[in-house]
TIRO-2110 file (N, C-alpha, C; in Angstrom, 1 decimal):
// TIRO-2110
3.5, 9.9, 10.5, N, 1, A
3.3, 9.5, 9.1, CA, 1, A
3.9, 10.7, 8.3, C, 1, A
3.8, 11.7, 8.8, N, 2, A
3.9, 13.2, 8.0, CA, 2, A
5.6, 13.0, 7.9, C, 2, A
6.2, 12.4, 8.5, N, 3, A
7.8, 12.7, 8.7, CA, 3, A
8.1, 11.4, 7.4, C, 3, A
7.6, 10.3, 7.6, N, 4, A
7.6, 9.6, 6.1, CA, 4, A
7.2, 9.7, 5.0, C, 4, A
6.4, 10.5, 4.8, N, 5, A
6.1, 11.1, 3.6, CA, 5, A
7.5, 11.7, 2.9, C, 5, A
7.7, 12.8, 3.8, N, 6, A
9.1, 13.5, 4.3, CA, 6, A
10.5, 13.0, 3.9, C, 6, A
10.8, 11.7, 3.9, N, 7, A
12.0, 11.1, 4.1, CA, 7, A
12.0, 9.4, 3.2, C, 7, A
11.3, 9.3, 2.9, N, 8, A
11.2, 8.0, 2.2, CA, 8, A
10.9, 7.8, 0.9, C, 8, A
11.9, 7.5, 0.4, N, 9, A
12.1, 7.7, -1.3, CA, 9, A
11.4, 6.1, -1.6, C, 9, A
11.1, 5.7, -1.5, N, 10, A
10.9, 3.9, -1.2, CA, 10, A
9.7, 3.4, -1.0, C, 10, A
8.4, 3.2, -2.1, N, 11, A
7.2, 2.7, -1.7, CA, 11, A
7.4, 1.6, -0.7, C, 11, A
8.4, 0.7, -0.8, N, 12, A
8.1, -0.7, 0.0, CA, 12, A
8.7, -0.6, 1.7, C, 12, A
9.6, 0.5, 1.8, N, 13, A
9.9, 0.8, 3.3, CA, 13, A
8.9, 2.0, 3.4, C, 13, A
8.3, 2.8, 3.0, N, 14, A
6.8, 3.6, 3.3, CA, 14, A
6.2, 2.8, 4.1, C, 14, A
5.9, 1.8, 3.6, N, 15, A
4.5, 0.8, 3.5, CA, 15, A
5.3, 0.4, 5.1, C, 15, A
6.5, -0.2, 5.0, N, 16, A
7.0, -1.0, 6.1, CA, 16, A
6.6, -0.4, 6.9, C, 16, A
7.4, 1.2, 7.4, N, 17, A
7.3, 1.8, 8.4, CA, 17, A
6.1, 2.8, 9.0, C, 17, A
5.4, 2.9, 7.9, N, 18, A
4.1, 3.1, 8.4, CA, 18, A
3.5, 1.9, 9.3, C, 18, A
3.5, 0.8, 9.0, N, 19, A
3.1, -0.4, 9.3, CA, 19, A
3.5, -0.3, 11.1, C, 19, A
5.2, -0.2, 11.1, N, 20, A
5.7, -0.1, 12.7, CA, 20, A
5.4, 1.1, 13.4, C, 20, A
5.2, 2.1, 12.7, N, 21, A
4.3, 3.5, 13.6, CA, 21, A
3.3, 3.4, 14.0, C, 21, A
2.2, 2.6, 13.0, N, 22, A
0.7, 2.3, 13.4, CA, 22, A
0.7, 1.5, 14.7, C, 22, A
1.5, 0.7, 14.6, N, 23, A
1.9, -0.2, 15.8, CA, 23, A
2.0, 0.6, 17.1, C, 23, A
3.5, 0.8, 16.9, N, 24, A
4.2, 1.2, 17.7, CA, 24, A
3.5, 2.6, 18.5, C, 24, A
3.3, 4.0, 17.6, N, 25, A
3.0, 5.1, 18.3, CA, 25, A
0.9, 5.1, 18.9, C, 25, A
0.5, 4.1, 17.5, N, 26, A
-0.7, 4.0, 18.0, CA, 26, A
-1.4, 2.8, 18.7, C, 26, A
-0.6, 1.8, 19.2, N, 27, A
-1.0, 0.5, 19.5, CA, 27, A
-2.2, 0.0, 18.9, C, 27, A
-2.1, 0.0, 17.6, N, 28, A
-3.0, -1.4, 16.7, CA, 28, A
-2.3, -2.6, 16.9, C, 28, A
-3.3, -3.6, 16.8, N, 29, A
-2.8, -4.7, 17.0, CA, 29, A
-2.1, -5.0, 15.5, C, 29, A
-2.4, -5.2, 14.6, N, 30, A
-1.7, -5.9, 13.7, CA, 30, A
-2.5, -4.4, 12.4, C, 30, A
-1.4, -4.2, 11.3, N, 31, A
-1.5, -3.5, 10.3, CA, 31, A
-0.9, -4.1, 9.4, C, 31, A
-2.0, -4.1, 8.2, N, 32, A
-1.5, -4.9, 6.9, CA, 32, A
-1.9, -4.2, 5.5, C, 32, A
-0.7, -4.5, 5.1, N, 33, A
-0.9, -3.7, 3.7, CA, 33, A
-1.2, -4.8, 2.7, C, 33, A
-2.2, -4.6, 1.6, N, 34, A
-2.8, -5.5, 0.5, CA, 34, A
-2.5, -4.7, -0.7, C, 34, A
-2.0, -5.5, -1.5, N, 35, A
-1.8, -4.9, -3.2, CA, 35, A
-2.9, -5.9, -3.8, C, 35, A
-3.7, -5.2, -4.8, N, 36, A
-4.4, -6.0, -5.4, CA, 36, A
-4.1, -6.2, -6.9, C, 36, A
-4.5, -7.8, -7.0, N, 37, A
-3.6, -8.7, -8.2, CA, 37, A
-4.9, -8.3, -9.5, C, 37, A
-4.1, -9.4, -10.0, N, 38, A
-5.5, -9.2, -11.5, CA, 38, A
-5.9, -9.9, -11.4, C, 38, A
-6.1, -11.1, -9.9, N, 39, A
-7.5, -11.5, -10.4, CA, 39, A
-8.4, -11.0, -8.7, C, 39, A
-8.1, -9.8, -8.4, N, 40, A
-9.2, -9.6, -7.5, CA, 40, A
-8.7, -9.5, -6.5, C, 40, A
-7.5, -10.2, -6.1, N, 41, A
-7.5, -10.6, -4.7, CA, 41, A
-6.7, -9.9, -4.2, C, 41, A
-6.4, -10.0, -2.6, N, 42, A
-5.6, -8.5, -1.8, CA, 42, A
-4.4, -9.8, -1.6, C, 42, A
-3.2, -9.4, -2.1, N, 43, A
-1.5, -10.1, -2.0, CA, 43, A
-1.0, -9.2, -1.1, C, 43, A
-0.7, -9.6, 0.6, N, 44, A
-0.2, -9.1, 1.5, CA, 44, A
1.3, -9.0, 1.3, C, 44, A
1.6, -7.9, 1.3, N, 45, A
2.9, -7.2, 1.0, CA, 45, A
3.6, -7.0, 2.1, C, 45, A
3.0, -6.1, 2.8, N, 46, A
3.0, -6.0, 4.2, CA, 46, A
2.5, -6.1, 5.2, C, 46, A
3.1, -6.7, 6.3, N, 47, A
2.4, -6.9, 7.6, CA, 47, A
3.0, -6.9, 8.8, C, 47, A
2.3, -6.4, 10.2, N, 48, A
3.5, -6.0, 11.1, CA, 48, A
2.0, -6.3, 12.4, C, 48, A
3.1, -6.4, 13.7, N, 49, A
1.8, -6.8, 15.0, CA, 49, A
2.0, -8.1, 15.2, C, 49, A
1.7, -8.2, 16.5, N, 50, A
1.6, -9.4, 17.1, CA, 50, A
0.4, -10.3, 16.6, C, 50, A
1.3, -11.4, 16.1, N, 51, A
0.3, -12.9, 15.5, CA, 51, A
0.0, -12.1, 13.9, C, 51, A
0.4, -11.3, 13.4, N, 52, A
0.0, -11.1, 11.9, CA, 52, A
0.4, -12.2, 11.3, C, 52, A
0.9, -12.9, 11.8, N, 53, A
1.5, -14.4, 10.6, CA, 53, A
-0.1, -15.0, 10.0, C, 53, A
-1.3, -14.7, 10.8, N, 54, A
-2.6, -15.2, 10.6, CA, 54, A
-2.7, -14.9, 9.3, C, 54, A
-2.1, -13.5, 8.5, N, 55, A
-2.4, -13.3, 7.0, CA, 55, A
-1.7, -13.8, 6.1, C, 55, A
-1.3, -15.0, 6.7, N, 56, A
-0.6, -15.6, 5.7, CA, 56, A
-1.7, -16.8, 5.2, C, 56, A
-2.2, -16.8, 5.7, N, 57, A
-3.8, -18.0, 5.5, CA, 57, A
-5.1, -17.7, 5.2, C, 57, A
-5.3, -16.3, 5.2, N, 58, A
-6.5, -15.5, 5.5, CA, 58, A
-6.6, -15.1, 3.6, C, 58, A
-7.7, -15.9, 3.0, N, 59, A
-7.9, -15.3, 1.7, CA, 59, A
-8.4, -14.1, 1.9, C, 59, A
-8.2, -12.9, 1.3, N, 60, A
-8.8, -11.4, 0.9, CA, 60, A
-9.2, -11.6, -0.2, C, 60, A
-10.6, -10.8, -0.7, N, 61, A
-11.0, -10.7, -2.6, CA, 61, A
-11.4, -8.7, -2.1, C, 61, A
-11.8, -8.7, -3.3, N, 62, A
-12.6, -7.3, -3.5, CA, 62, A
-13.2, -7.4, -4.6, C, 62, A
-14.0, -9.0, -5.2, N, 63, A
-14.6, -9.4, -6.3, CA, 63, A
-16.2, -9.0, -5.1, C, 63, A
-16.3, -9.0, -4.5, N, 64, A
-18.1, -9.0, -3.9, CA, 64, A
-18.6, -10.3, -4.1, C, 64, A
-18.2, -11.4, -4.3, N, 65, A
-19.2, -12.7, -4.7, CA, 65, A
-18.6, -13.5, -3.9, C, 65, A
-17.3, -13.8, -3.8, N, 66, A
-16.9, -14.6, -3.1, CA, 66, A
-17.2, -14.2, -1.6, C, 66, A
-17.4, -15.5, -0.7, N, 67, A
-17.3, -15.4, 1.0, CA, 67, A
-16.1, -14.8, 1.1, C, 67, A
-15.2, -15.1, 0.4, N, 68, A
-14.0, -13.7, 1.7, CA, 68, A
-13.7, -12.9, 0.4, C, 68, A
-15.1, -12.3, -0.1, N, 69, A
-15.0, -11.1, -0.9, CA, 69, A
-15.8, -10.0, -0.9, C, 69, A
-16.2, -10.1, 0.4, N, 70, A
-17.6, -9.2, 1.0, CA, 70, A
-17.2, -8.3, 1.9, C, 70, A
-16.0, -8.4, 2.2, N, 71, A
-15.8, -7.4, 3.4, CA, 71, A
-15.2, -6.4, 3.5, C, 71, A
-14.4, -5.9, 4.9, N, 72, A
-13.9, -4.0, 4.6, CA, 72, A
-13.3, -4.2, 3.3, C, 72, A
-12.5, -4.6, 3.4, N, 73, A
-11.6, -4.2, 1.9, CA, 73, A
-11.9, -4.0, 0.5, C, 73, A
-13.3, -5.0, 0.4, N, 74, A
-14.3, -4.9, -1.0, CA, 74, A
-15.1, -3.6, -0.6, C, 74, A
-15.7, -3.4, 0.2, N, 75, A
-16.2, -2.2, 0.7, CA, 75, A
-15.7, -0.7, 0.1, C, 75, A
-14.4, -0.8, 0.8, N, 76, A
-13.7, 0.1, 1.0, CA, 76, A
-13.3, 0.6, -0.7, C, 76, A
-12.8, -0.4, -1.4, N, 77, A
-12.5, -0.8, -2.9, CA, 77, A
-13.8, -0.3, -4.0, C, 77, A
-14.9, -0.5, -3.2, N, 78, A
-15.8, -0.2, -3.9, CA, 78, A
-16.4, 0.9, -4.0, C, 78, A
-16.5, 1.6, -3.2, N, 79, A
-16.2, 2.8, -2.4, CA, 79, A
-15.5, 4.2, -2.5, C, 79, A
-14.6, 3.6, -2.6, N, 80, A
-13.0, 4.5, -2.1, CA, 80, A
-13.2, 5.2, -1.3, C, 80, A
-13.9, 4.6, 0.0, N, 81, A
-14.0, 5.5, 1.2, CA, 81, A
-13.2, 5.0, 2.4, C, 81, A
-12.8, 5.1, 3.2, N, 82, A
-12.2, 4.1, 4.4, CA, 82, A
-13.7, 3.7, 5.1, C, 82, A
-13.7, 2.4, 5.4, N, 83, A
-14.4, 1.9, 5.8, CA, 83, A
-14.5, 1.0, 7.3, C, 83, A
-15.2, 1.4, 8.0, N, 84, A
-15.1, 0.6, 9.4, CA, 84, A
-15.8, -0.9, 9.9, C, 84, A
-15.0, -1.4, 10.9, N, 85, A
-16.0, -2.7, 10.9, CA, 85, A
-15.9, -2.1, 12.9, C, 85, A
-16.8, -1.9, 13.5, N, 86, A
-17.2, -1.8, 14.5, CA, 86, A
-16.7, -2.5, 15.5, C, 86, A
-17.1, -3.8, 14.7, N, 87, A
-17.3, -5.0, 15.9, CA, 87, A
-17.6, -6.6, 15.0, C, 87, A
-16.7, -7.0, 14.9, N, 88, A
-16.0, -8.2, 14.0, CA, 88, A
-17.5, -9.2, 14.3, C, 88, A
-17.3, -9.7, 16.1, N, 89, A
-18.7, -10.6, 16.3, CA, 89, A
-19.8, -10.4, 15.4, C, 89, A
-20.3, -8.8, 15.6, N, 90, A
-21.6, -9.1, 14.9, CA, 90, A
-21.8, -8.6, 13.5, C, 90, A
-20.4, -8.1, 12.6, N, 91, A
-20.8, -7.7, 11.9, CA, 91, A
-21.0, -8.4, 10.5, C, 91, A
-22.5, -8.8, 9.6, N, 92, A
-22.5, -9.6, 8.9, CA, 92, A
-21.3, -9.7, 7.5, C, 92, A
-20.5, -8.6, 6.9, N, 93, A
-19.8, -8.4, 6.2, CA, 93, A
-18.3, -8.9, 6.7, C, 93, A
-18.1, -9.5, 7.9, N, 94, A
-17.3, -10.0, 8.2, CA, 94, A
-17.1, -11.8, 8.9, C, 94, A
-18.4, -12.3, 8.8, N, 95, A
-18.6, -13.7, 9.2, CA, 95, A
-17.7, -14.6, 8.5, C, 95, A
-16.8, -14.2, 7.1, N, 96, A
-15.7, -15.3, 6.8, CA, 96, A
-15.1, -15.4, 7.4, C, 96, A
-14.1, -14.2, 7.9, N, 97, A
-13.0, -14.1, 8.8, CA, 97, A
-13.4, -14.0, 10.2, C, 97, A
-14.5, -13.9, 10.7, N, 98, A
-14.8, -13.9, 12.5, CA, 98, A
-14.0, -14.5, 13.1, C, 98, A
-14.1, -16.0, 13.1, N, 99, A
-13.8, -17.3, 14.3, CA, 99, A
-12.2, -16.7, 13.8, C, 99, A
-11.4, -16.8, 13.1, N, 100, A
-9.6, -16.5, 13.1, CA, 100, A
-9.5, -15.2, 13.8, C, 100, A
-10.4, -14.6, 13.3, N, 101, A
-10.1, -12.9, 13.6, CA, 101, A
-10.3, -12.8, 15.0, C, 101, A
-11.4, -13.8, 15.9, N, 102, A
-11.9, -13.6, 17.1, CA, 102, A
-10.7, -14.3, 18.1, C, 102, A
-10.4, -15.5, 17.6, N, 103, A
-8.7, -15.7, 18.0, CA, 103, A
-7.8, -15.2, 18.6, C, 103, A
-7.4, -14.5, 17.5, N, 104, A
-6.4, -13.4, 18.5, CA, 104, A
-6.8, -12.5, 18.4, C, 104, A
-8.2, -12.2, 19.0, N, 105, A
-8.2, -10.8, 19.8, CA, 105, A
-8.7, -10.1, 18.8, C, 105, A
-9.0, -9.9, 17.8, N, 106, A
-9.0, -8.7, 16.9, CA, 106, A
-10.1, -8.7, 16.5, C, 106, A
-10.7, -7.5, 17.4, N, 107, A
-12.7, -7.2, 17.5, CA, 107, A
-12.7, -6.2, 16.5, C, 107, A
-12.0, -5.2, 15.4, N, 108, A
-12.5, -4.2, 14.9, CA, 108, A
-11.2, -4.0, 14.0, C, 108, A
-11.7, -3.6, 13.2, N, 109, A
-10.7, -3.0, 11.9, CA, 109, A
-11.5, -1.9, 11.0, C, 109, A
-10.5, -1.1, 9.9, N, 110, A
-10.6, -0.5, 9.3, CA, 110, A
-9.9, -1.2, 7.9, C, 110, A
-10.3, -0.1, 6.8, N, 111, A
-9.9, -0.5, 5.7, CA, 111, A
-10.1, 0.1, 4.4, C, 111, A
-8.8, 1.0, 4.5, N, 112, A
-8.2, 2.0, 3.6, CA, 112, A
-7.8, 1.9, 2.3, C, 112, A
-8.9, 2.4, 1.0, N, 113, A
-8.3, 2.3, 0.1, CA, 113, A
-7.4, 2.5, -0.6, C, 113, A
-5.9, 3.1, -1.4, N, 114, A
-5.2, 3.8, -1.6, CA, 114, A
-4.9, 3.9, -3.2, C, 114, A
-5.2, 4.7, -4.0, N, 115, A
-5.0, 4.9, -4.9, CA, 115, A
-3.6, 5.3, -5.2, C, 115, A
-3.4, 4.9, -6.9, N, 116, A
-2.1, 5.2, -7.8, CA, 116, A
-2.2, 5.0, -8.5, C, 116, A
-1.5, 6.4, -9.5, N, 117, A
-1.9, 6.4, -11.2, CA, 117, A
-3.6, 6.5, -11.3, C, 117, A
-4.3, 6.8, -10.1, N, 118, A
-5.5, 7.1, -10.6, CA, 118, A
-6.5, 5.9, -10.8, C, 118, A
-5.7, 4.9, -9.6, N, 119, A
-7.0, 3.8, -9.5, CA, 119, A
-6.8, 3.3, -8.2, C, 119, A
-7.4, 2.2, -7.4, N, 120, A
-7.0, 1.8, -6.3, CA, 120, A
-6.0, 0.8, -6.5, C, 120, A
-4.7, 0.7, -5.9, N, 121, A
-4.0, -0.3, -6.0, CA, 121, A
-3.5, -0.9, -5.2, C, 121, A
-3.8, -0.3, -3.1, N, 122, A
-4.1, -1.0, -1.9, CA, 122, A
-4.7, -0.6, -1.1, C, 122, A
-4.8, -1.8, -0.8, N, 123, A
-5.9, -1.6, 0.8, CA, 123, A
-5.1, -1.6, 2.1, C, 123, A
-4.9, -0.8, 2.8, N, 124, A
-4.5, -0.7, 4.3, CA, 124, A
-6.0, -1.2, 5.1, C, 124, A
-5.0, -2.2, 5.9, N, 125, A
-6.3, -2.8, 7.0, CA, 125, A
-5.5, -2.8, 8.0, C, 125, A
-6.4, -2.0, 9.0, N, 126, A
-5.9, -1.8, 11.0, CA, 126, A
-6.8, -2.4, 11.3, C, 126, A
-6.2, -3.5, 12.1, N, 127, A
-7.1, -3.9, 13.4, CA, 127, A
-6.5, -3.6, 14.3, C, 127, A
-7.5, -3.3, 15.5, N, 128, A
-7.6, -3.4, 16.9, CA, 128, A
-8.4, -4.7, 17.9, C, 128, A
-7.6, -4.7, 19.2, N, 129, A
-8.0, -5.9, 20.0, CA, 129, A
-9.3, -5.3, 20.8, C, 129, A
-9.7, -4.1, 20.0, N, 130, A
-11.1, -3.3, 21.4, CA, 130, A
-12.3, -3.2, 20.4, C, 130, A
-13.4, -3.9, 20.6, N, 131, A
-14.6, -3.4, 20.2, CA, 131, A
-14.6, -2.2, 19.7, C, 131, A
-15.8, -1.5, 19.1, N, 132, A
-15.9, 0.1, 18.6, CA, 132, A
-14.4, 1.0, 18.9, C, 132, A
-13.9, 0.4, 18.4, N, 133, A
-12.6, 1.1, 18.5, CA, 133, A
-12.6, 2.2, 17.4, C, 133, A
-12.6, 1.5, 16.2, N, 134, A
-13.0, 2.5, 15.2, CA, 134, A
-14.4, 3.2, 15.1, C, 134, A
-14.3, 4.9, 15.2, N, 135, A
-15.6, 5.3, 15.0, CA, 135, A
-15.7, 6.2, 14.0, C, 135, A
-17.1, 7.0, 13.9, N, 136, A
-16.9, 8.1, 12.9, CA, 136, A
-16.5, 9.0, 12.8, C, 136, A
-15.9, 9.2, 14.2, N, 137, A
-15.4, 10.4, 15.4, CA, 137, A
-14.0, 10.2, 14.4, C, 137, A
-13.3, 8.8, 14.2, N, 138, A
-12.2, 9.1, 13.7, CA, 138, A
-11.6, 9.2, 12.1, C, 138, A
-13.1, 9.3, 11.6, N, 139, A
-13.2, 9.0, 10.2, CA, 139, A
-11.7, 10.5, 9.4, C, 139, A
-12.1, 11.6, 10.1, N, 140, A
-11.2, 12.4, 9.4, CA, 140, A
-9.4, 12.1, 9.6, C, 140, A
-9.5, 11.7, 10.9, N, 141, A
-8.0, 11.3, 11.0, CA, 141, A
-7.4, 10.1, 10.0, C, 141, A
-8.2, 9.0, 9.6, N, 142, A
-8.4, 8.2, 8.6, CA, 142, A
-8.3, 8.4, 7.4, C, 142, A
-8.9, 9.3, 7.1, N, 143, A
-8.8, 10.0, 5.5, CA, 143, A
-7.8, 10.6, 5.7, C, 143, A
-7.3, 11.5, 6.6, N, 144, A
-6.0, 12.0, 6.4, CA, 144, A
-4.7, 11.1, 6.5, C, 144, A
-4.4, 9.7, 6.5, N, 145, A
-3.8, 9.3, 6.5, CA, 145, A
-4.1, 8.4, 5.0, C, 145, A
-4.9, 8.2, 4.5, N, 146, A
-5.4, 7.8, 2.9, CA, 146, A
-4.4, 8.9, 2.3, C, 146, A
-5.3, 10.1, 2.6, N, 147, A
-4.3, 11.4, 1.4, CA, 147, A
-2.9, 11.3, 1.6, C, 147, A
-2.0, 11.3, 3.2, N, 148, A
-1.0, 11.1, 2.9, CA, 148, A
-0.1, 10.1, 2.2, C, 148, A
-1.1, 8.9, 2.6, N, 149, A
-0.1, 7.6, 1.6, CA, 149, A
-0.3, 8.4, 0.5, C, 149, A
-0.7, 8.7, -0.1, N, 150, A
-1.4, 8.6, -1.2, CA, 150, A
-0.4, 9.8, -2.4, C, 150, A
-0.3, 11.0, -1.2, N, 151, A
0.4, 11.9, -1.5, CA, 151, A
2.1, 11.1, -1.6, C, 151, A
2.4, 10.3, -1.1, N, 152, A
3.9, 10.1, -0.6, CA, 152, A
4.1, 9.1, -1.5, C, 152, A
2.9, 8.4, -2.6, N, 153, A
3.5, 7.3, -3.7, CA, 153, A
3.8, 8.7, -4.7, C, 153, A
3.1, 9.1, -4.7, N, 154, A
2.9, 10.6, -6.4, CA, 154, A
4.3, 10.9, -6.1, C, 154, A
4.9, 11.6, -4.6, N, 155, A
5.8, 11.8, -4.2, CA, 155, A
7.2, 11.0, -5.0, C, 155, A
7.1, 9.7, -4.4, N, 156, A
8.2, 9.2, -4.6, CA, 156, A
8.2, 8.7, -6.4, C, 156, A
6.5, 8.5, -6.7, N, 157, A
6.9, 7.7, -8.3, CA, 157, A
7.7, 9.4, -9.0, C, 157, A
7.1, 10.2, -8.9, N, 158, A
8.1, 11.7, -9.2, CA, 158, A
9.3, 11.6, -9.5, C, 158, A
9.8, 11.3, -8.3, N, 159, A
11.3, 11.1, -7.9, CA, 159, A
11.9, 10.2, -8.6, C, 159, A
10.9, 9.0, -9.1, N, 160, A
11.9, 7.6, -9.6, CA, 160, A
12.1, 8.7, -11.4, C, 160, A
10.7, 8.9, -11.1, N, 161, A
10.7, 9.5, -12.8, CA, 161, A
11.8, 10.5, -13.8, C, 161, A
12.0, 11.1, -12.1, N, 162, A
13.2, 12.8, -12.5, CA, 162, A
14.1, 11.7, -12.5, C, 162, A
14.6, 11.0, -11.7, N, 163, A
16.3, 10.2, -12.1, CA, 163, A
16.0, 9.8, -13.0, C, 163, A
15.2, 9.1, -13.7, N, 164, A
15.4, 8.2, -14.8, CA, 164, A
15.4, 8.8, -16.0, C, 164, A
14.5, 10.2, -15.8, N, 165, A
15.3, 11.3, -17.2, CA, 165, A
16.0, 11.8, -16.8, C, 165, A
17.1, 12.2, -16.1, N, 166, A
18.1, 13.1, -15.3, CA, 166, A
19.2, 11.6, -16.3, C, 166, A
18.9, 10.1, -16.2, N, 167, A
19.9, 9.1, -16.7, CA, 167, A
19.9, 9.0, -17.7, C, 167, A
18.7, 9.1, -18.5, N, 168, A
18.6, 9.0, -19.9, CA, 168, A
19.3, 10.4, -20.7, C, 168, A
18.8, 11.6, -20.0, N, 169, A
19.6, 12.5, -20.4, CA, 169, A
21.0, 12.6, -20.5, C, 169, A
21.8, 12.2, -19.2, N, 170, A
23.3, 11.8, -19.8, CA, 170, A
23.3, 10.9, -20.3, C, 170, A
23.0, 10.2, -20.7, N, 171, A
22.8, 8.5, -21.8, CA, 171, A
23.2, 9.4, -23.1, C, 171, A
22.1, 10.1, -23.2, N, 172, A
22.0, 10.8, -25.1, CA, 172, A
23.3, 11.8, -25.0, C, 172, A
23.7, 12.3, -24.0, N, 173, A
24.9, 13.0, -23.9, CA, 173, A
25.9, 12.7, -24.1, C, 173, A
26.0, 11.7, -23.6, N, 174, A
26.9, 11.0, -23.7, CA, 174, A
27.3, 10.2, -25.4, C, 174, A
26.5, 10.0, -26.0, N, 175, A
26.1, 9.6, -27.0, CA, 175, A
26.5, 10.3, -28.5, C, 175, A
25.7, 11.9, -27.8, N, 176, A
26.2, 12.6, -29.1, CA, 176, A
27.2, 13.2, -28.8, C, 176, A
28.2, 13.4, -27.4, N, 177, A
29.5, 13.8, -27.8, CA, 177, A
30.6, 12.5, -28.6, C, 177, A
30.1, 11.3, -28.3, N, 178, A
30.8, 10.2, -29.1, CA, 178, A
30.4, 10.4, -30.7, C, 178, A
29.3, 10.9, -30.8, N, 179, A
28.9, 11.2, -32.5, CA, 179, A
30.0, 12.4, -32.9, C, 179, A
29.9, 13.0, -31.8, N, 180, A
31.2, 14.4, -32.6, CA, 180, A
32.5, 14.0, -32.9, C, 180, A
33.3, 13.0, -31.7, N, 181, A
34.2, 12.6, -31.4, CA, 181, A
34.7, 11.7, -32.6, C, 181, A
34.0, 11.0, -33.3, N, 182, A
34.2, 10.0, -33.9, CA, 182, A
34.2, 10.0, -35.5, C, 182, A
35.6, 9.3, -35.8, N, 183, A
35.9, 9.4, -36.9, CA, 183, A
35.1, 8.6, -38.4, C, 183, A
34.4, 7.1, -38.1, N, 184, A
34.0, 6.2, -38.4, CA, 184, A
32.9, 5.8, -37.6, C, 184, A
32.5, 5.1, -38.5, N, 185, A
31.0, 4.1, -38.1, CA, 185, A
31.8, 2.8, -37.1, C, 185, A
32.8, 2.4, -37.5, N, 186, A
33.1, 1.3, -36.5, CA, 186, A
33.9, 2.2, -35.2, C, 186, A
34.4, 2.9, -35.1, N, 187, A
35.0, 3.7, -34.0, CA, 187, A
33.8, 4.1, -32.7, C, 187, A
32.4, 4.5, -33.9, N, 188, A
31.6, 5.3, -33.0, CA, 188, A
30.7, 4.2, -32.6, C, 188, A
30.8, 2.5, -32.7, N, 189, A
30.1, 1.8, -32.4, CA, 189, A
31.0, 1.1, -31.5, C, 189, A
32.1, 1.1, -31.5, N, 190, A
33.1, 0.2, -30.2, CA, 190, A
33.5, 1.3, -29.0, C, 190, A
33.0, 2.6, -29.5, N, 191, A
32.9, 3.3, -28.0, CA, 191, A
31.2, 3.5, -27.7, C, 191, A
29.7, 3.3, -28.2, N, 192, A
28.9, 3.2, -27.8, CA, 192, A
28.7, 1.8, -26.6, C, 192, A
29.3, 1.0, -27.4, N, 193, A
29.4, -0.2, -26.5, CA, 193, A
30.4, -0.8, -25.5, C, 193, A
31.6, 0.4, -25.6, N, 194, A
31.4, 0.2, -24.3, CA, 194, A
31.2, 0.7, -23.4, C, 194, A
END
């Protein structure tokens, strides 16, 4: 993750390829990234793992009232802590999604809030196909991957920010050498435009 922090100018391939590292170097079963809307709910953006097409059907909230608004991700949201689910079977914060989740395999998940601009604006959810997979044992490794997302949006919104006054600055440059250049009001407006 430390090397995309590193190299990715791009919130939406961040998100992607974190997604295929989680996979790939840590074998999670399925990693999904959630943007949350205005009215509550987690809009999967990203998703990666075998059988993730399941979140294409799977309502998310982080309102607390609704049945599939009770769980890691409301938690986590509410919180802003990463949050664990142990063990899908018994855990009562997760009985909306059990029977799909128990399906394919996916006994435990986590669920990562991630702040921007100073509020939460996704949730990362890892599942695993192993019981107690997630423990407390791993809670710091967890957090350290929150701060890095987290570090690598500030990172990149930075970046968008410096080009876009880096363009506006030659914009006005551009601008007022045409104001010196120019002999008339109609001269200096048929070279502004074009």
């Amino acid at each position: 993750i430390n090397q995309l922090i590193i190299r990715e100018n791009d919130q939406n391939s961040l998100f992607e390829k974190m997604c295929e590292n989680l996979i790939k170097d840590l074998g999670f079963s399925i990693v999904v990234v959630g943007e949350i809307d205005n009215t509550n709910n987690l809009k999967i953006i990203h998703k990666k793992g075998e059988n993730s097409q399941l979140f294409d059907d799977i309502p998310i909230s982080i309102n607390g009232k609704s049945e599939y608004g009770k769980g890691t991700a409301y938690l986590a949201y509410k919180t802003n802590t990463v949050i664990i689910n142990q063990n899908t079977l018994t855990n009562p914060a997760m009985n909306f999604w059990k029977d799909k989740l128990l399906k394919y395999n996916l006994h435990s998940n986590c669920a990562i809030p991630i702040k921007k601009n100073g509020s939460i604006k996704y949730i990362i959810l890892i599942y695993s196909n192993i019981a107690n997979f997630f423990t407390q044992e791993m809670l710091p490794i967890l957090n350290e991957l929150k701060d890095d997302i987290e570090f690598a949006l500030v990172k990149i919104e930075t970046q968008e920010s410096l080009k876009n006054s880096i363009r506006f600055y030659n914009t006005l440059s551009k601008v007022n050498h045409l104001l010196i250049k120019s002999t008339s009001k109609n001269e200096l407006f048929e070279k502004i435009c074009d």
